[in-house]
C-alpha positions in Angstrom: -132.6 -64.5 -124.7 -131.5 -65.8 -121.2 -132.2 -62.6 -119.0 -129.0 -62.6 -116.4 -129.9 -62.6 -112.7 -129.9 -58.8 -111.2 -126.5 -58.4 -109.4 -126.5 -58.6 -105.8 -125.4 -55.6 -103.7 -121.7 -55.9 -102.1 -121.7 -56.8 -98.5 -119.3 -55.7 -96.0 -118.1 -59.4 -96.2 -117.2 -58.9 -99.8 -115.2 -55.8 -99.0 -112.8 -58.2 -96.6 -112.9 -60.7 -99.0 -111.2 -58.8 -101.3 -108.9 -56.7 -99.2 -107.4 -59.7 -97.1 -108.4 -58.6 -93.9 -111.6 -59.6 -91.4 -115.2 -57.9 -91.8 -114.0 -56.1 -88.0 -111.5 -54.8 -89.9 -113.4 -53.6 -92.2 -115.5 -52.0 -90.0 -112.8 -50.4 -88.2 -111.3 -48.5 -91.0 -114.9 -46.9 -92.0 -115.8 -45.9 -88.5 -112.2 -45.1 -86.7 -109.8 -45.0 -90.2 -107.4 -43.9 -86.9 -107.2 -47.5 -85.2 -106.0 -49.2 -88.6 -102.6 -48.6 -90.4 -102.8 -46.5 -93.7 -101.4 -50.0 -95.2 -105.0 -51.2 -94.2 -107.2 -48.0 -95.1 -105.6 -48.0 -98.6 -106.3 -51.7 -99.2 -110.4 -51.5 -97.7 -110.5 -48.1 -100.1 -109.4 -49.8 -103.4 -111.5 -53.5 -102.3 -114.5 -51.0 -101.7 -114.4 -49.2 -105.2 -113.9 -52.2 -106.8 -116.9 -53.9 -105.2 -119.0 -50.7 -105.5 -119.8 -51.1 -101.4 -122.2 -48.3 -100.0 -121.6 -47.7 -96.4 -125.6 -47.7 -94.8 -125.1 -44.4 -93.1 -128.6 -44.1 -91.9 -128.2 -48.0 -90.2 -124.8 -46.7 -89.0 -126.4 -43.7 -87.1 -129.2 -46.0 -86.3 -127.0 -47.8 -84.6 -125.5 -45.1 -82.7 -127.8 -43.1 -81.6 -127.7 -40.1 -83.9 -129.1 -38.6 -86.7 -125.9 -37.7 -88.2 -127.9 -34.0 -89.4 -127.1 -31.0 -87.9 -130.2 -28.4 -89.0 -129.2 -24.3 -89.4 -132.5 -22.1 -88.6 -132.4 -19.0 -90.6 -135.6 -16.3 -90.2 -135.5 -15.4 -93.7 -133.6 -18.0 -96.3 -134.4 -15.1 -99.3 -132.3 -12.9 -97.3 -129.0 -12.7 -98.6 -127.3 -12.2 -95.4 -127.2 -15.6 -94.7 -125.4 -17.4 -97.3 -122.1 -17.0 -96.1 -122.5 -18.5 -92.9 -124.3 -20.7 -93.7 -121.4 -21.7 -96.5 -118.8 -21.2 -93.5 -120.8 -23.6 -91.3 -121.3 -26.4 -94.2 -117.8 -26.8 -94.6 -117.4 -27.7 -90.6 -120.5 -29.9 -90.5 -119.6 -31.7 -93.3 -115.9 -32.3 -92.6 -117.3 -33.7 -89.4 -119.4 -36.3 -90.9 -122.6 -34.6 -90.5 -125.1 -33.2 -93.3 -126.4 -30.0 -92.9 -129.8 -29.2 -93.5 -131.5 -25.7 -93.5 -134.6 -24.4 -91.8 -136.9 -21.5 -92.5 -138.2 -20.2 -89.1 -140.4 -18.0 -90.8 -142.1 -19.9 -93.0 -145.9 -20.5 -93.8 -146.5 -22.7 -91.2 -145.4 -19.9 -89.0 -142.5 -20.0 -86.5 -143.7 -22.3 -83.5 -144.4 -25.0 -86.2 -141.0 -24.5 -87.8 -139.7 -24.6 -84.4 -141.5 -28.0 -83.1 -140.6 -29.4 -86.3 -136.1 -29.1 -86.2 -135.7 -29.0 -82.6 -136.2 -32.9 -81.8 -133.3 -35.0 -81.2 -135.0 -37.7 -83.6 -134.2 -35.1 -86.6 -131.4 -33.6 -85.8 -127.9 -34.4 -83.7 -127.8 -30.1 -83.0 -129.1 -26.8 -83.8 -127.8 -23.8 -84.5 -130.1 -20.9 -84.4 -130.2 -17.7 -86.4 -133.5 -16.0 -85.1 -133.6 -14.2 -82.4 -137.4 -13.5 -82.4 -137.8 -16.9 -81.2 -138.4 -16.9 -77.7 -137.3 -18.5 -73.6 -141.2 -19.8 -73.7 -140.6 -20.8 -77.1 -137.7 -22.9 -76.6 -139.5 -23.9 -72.9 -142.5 -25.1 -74.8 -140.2 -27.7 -76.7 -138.2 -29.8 -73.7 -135.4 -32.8 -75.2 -134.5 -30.8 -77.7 -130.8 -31.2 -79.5 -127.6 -29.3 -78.3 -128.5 -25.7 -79.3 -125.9 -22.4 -80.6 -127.0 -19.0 -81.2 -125.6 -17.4 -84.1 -125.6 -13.3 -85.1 -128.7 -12.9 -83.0 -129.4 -14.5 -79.2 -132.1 -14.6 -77.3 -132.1 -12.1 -73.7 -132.3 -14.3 -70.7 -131.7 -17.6 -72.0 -128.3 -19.3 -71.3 -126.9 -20.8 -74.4 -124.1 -20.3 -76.4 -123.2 -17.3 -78.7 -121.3 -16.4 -81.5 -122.2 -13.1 -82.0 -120.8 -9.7 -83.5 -120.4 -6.9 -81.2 -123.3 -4.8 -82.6 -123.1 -2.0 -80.6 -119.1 -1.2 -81.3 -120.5 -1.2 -85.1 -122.6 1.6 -85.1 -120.4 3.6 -83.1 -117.4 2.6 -85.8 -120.0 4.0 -88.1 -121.2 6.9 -86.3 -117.2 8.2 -85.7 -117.0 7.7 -89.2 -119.6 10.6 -89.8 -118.5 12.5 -86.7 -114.7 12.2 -88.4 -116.3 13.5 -91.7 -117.6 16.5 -89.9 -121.1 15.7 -89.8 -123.1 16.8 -86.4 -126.7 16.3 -87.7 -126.6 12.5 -87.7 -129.6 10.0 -88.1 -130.1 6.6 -88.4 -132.6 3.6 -89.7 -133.3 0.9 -87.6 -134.8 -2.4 -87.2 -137.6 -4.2 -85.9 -138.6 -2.7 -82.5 -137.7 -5.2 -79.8 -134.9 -7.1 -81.8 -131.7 -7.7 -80.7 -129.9 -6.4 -83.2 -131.9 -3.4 -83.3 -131.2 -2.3 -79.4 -127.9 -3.5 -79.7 -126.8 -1.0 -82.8 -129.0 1.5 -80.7 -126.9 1.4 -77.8 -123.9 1.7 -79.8 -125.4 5.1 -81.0 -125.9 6.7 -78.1 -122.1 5.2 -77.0 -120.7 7.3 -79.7 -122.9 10.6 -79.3 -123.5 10.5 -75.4 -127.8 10.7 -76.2 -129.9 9.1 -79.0 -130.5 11.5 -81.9 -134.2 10.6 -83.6 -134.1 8.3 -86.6 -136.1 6.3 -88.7 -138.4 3.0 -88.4 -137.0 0.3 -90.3 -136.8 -3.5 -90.1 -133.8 -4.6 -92.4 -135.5 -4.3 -95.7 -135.2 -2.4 -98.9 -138.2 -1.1 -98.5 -137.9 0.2 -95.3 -134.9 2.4 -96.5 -137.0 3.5 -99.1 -139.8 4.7 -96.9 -137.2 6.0 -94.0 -136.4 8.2 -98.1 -139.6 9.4 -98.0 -139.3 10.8 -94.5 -136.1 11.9 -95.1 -137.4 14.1 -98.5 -140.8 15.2 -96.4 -138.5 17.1 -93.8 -137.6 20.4 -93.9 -134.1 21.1 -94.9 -132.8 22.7 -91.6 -133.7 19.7 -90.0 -132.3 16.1 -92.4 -129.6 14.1 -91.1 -127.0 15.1 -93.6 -125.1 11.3 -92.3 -127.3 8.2 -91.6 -126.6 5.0 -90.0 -128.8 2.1 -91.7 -129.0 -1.1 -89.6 -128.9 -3.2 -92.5 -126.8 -2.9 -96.3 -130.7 -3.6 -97.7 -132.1 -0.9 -96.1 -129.2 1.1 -96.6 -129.6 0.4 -100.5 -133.1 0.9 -100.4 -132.5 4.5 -98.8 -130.1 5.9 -101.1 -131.8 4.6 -104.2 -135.0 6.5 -103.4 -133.0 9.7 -102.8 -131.4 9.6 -106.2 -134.1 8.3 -107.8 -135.4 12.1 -106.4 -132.4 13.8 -107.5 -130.2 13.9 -104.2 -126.9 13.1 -104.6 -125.2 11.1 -102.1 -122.9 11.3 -100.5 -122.6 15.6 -101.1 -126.0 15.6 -99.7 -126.2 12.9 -97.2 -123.6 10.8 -96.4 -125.0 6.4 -95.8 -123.5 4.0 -94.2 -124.4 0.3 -93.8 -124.3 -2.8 -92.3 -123.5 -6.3 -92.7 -121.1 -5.9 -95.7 -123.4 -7.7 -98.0 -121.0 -8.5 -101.3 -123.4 -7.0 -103.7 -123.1 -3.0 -102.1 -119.5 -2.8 -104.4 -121.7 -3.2 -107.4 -124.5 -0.3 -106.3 -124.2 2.9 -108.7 -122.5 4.5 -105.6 -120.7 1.7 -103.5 -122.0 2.1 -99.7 -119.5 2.6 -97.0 -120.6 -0.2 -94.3 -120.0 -1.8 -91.0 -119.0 -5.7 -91.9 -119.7 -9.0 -90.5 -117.1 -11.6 -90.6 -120.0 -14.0 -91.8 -118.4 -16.9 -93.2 -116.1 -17.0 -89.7 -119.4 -16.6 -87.7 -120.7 -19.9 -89.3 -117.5 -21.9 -89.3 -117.2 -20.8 -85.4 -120.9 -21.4 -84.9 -121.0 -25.1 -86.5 -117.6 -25.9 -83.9 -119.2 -24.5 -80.9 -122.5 -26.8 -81.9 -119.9 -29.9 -82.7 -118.8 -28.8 -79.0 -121.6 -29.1 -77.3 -122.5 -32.6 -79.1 -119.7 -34.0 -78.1 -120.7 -32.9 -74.5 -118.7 -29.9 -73.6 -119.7 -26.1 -73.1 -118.2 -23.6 -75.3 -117.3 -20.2 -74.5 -119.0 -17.6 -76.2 -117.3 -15.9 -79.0 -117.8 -12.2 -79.7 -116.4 -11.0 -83.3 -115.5 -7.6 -84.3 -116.6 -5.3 -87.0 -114.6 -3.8 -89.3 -115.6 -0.8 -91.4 -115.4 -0.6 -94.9 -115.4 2.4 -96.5 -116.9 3.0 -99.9 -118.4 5.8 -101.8 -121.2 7.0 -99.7 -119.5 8.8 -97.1 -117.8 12.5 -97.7 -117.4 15.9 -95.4 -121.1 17.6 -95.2 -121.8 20.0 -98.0 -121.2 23.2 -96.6 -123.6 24.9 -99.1 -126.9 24.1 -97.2 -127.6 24.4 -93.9 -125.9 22.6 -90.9 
């Protein structure tokens, strides 16, 4: 048996051949599809499926300077929160010709290594960043780096771009929500002392109540809610919040699964609300009223401010609303116990 010769991969040369026009041509319609007529375009298309051409996009971006990547860095990737922005900014990045590629911040290495390892201009084109723990010595510590957004969180004193939620007009929805219920004994869950997010909703607190009633330690988790449960079961009865604010839809979970578990009912006995208006609270046995993000819209507008400031312009920052979403969590105090 006469083994055949292996085929030869098309070249850009084979595409003209076949299309009837010049290997510039050629090029042309692959890199600006806009300078050739759709006569053109149509006719390089059909020559390149029936040659089975691959363009060479890492020579192409080679040969312009780019890494045609633009990397997302999240400080949790297990934390559901993320996945629709990050699905809102794929489909921008990749309509623009760029890949996206996601980042752990937190991971093993810890963050500094996760940090010196995306933001170099040799592995990706831009960066948007999710995490605002990272720091201005942080990002100082790593000069040359890639066109940079913040997304959800930012970092105080450093001057990049945002797109951001107004945090603190969410926990005042959500407080005015309680106060509208007829609750006065009102509490809350927080975050991770120091975090942006965190002060933010905390501001937004004392906005709607004119001081800062106590609350509970938290950092976003489920388990934090559960142990902000605990505290909440260990006080006396005079004294509970009969309405919490949790900073988070996790920690808001965690909190009123722990009080059933122990035989409160919510909402007659305390009313929760939320935040983030994470898809699975609907499906909880009681549905949580929450404060939500317009994620998927923070990631497309994140990924356009980032393409933005590639192409060498400053955008503005943009500052999203919250909406709240009211589910079964929330009712009037029960006016059987104390108030």
């Amino acid at each position: 048996m006469i083994e055949e010769p292996p085929h030869s991969p098309a070249r850009l040369a084979d595409v003209a051949s076949r299309a009837g026009v010049s290997v510039a041509t050629v090029s042309r319609a692959l890199s600006r599809p806009d300078m050739v007529s759709a006569r053109t375009r149509t006719a390089v298309q059909t020559a390149i499926a029936a040659t089975g051409y691959r363009v060479n996009h890492a020579a192409r971006n080679l040969r312009k300077g780019r890494t045609g990547a633009v990397v997302a860095l999240v400080p949790n990737l297990g934390n559901p929160f993320f996945a629709d922005i990050l699905s809102g900014m794929g489909q921008e990045i990749t309509a623009a010709g760029y890949d996206l590629l996601v980042g752990d911040t937190m991971d093993e290495g810890g963050r500094h290594r996760a940090l010196a390892r995306f933001l170099d201009p040799s592995r990706a084109d831009g960066i948007v960043l999710l995490d605002g723990s990272v720091t201005a010595a942080d990002l100082a510590a790593l000069p040359g780096a890639p066109p940079l957004v913040m997304a959800c969180e930012w970092i105080d004193g450093v001057d990049l771009p945002r797109v951001v939620l107004d945090n603190a007009a969410g926990t005042e929805l959500a407080v005015r929500h309680l106060l509208d219920l007829g609750h006065s004994r009102i509490g809350w869950i927080g975050g991770p002392s120091g975090n942006v997010l965190h002060n933010a909703r905390v501001g937004g607190i004392r906005r709607a109540l004119g001081h800062l009633p106590s609350g509970f330690a938290g950092d976003f988790t489920l388990e934090s809610g559960r142990l902000a449960a605990r505290a909440w079961l260990a006080a006396s009865q005079a004294l509970r919040p009969t309405g919490i604010v949790a900073f988070s839809d996790e920690s808001a979970a965690g909190f009123t699964g722990e009080l059933q578990r122990s035989g409160v009912e919510v909402p007659r006995q305390v009313s929760v609300v939320g935040f983030d208006g994470i898809d699975w609270i609907v499906h909880l046995p009681t549905p949580l009223t929450t404060i939500r993000q317009p994620r998927r819209q923070i990631g497309r507008e994140a990924a356009r401010s980032l393409l933005t400031m590639i192409a060498g312009q400053r955008p503005a920052d943009t500052i999203f609303r919250p909406e709240l979403i009211i589910g079964a969590s929330t009712a009037p105090p029960d006016r059987s116990s104390p108030e």
